[in-house]
C-alpha positions as CSV (number, residue, x, y, z in Angstrom):
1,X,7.2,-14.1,29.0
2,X,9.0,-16.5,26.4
3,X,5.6,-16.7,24.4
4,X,6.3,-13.1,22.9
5,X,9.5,-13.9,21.7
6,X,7.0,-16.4,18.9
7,X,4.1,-14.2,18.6
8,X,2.4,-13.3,15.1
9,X,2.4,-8.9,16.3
10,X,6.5,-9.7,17.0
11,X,7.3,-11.0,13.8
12,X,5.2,-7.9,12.3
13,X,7.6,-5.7,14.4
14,X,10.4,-7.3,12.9
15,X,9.6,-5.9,9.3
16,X,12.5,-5.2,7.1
17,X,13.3,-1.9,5.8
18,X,13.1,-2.8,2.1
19,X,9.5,-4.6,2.8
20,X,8.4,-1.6,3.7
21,X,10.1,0.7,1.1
22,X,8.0,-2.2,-1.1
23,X,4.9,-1.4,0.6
24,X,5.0,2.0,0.2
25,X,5.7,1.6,-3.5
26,X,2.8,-0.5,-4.0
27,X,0.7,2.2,-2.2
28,X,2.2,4.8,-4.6
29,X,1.2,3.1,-7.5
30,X,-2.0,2.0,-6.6
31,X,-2.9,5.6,-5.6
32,X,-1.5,6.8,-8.7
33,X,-3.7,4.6,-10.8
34,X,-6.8,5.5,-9.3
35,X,-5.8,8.9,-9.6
36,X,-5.4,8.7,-13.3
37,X,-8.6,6.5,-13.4
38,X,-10.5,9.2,-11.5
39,X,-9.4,11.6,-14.1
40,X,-9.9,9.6,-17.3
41,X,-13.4,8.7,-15.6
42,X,-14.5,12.5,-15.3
43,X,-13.0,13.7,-18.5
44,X,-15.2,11.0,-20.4
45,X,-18.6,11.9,-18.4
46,X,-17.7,15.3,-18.9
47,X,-17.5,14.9,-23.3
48,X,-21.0,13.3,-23.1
């Protein structure tokens, strides 16, 4: 079973906290982008 201990999936397991506090940012802000871009988006269509 020594081959695990090199594995790609271990390494993923090994993920810090902060690179996932980082992912989750990224998430954030990506959703809130769309969100506003959804808005902006519907509020035009809607003054045509």
């Amino acid at each position: 079973m020594r081959f695990l201990d090199k594995s790609p999936f271990r390494n993923r397991m090994r993920r810090t906290d902060s690179e996932q506090a980082r992912i989750e940012m990224k998430s954030f802000e990506e959703t809130k982008y769309l969100r506003r871009y959804s808005e902006l988006k519907s509020s035009i269509g809607s003054n045509v």
